[in-house]
C-alpha positions in Angstrom: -25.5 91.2 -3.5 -27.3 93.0 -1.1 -24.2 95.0 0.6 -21.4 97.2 -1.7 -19.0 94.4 -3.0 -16.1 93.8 -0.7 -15.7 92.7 2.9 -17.9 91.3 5.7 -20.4 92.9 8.2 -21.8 95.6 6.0 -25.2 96.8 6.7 -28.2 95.6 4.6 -28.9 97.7 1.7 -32.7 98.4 2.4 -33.4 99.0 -1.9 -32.5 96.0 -2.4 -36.0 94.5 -1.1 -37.4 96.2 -4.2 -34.8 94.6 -6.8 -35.6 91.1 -4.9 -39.5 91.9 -6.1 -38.7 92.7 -9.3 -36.3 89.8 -10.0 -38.9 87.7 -8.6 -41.5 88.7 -11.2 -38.7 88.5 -14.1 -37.6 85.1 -13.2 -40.9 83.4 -11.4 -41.4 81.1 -8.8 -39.2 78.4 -9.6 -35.7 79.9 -9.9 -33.9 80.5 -6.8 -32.6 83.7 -5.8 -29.9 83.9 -3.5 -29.4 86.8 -0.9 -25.7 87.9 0.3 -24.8 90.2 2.7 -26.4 91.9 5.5 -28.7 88.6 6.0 -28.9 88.4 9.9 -32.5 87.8 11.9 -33.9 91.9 11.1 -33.5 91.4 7.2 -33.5 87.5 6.3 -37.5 87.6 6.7 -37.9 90.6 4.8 -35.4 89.5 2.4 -37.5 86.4 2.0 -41.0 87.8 1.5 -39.6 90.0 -1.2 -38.4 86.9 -3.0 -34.8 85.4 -2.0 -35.1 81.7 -1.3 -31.3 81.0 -0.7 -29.4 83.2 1.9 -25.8 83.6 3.2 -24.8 84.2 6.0 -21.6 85.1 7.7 -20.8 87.8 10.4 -24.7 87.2 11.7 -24.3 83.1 12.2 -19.6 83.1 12.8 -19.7 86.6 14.4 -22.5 85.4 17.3 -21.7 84.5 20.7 -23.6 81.1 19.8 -23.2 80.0 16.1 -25.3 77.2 15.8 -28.2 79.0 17.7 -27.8 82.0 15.3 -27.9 79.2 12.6 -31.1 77.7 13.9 -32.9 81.4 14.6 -32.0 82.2 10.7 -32.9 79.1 9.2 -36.5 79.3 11.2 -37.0 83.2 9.8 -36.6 82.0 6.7 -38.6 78.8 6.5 -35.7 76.4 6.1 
């Protein structure tokens, strides 16, 4: 989790970027690591370079005027 536990459209928790690095080195390169909460188009990069490789999304892609383009601008921050 990378928001407090419990409903949508919390704000990315910035420290977690350092517990993605570290999981990353624990569990290596071939285990994915899946991001949730707070992923929209200012942290899903960021998010990714420290290590997730899965990430879900909800209030950034359902809570957009245009959900498929929100889909499509996330997927392409992320290399999917």
């Amino acid at each position: 989790m990378t928001v407090n536990p419990g409903w949508g459209g919390q704000s990315f928790i910035p420290e977690s970027l350092e517990r993605l690095r570290r999981l990353r080195e624990i569990v290596g390169p071939e285990v994915e690591i899946e991001v949730d909460g707070g992923v929209d188009r200012t942290t899903a990069a960021p998010a990714r370079a420290a290590g997730a490789s899965r990430f879900v999304a909800g209030t950034a892609v359902f809570g957009a005027p245009d959900p498929a383009a929100a889909f499509r601008e996330l997927t392409g921050l992320v290399g999917g």
